[in-house]
N, C-alpha and C positions, 0 to 999 in steps of 0.2 A: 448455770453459766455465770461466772464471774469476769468481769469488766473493771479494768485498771483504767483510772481517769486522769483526761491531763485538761486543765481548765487553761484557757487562751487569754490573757489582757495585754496588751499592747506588746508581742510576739513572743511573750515570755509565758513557761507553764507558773501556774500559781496557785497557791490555796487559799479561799477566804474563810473567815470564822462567820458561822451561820449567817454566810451570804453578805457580809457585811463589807459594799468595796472597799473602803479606811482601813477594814483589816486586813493585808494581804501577805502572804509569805511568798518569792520566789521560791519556787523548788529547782527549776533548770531554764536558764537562758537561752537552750537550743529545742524545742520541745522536739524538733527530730529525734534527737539521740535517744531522748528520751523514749517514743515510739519504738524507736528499731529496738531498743533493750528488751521491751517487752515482746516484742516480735522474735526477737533471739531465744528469749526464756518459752518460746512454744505454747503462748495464748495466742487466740486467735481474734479476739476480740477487743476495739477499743471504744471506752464511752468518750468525746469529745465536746468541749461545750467553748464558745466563742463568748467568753464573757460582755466584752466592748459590745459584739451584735447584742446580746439578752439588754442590753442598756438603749442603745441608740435604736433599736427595732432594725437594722441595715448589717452586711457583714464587715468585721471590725477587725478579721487575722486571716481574709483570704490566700495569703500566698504561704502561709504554715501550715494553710489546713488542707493546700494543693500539694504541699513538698511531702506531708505527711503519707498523703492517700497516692502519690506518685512512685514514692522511694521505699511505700513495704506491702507489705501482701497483708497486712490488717484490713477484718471486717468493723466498719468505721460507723457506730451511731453519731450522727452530730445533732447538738441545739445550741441554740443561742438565738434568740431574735429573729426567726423564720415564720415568716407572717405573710407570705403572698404563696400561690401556684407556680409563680416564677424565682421565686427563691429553691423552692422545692426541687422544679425540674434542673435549675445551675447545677446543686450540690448533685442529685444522682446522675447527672451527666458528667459530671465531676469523679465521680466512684464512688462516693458514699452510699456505703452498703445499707443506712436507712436512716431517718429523718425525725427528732425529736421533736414534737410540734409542744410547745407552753401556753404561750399569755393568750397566744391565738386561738386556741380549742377554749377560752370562756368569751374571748372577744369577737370570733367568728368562727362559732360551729361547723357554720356551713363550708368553710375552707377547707377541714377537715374529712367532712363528709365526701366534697370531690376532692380530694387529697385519695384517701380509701378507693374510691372508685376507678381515678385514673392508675393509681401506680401500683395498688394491690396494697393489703392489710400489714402483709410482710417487711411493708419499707415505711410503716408510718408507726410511730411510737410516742407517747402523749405523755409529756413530761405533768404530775400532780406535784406539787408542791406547798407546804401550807404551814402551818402553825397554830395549836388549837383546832386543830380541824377546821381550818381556814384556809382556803385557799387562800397564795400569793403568789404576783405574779410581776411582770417588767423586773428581772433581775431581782426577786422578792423584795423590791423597793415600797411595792401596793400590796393591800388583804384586797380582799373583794366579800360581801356577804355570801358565798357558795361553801360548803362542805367537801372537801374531800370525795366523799363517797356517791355524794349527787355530783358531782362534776365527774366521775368514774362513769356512773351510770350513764348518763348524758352522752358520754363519747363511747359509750358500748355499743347506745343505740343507732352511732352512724358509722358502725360496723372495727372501730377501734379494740384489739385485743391484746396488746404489751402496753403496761404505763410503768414508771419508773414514778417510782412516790416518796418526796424528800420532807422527812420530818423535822423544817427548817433550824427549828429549835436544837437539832442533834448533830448536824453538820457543823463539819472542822472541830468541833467536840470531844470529840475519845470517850461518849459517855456510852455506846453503844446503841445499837440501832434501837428503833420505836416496834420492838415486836409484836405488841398485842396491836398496834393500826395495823401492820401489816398482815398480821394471822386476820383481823376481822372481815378486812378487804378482800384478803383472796379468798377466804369462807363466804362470803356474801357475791362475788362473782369469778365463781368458780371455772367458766370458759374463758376467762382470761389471764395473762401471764403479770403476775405482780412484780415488779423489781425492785429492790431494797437500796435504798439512798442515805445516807446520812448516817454517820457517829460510827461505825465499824471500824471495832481497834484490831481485831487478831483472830487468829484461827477456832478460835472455842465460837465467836460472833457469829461465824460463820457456820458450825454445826450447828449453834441452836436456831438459825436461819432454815436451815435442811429441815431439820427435827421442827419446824411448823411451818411446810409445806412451801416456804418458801426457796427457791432453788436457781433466782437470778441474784447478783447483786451489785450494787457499784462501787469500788474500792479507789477510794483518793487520798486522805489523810495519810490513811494508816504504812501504805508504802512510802510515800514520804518521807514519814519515820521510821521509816523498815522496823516497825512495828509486826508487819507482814512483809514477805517478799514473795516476787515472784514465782520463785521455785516454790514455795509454801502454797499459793492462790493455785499452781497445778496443780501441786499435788493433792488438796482440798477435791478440785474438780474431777 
């Protein structure tokens, strides 16, 4: 499953270079249009991230990420700055077809764990993020001393099974993804769904993604630059 990404700062979509807010590019002013585009092109899936919320821990583009989930029939992952039970239950009361949890699955496991338990495994997804196999986290502003793969493990154990793992170093990049982290991850927890984040320029990215067992991904630079397009990410799929 591949996932076109539209990252949210102050109502605008945008792209930053490995997470760096100083670095930013507008891609579209209206992020609606932008959604229904790919909702026209026959994905059904969109990755969503609330920059302002991953910053401030609060939500920061509420009424774009309401217009979005209102005005199309996309299955809507969101993160950004979701750090309570009660942020959780707004957004899937809201529609969000399921919920990226970050900085909070190293800062409070235990949310996570009743996250899984109340809403089901299927609506909860554990953004890993890192560099050097470092965890980073509050809008990859902080490292933390955790590993990638002990912070994987950790949130297996409270029944967590999708992570999206952004090899901060490759994002906004075009250098291509971090294949051998992610071949090692999902070879080492094999019951769970790995997702590929970071530096994916184009369609070859994405077969040698397939061809090591990797089979989710999240796509944001590269359509941007219509590097990739939509019709191309179906037909891929």
């Amino acid at each position: 499953m591949w996932l076109p990404a539209i990252d949210l700062k102050n109502g605008q979509s945008v792209r930053l270079y490995q997470g760096d807010f100083n670095q930013k590019t507008v891609i579209a002013d209206d992020p609606l249009k932008q959604a229904q585009a790919i909702e026209t092109s026959g994905i059904a899936w969109l990755h969503l991230v609330d920059l302002d919320g991953a910053k401030a821990g609060n939500p920061g583009n509420l009424n774009v990420i309401k217009q979005i989930v209102t005005k199309t029939s996309l299955n809507v992952e969101l993160g950004g700055g979701i750090r309570t039970m009660q942020q959780i239950q707004q957004y899937l009361n809201l529609g969000i077809t399921r919920i990226i949890i970050g900085s909070a699955a190293l800062d409070n496991p235990e949310l996570v764990k009743r996250a899984v338990v109340k809403f089901g495994a299927d609506k909860i997804v554990v953004g890993v993020d890192g560099k050097n196999d470092q965890v980073a986290i509050n809008g990859w502003l902080d490292s933390r001393d955790m590993t990638m793969s002990a912070l994987i493990e950790q949130m297996q154990d409270v029944g967590v099974n999708k992570f999206i793992v952004t090899d901060i170093s490759r994002d906004g990049t075009m250098q291509g993804p971090n294949i051998k982290l992610l071949e090692q991850l999902q070879a080492k927890f094999k019951t769970s769904t790995i997702i590929a984040s970071g530096g994916i320029r184009d369609v070859q990215d994405l077969q040698d993604l397939k061809k090591h067992q990797i089979n989710s991904a999240v796509i944001g630079k590269a359509l941007a630059e219509r590097r990739l397009t939509l019709e191309q990410l179906k037909a891929v799929m």
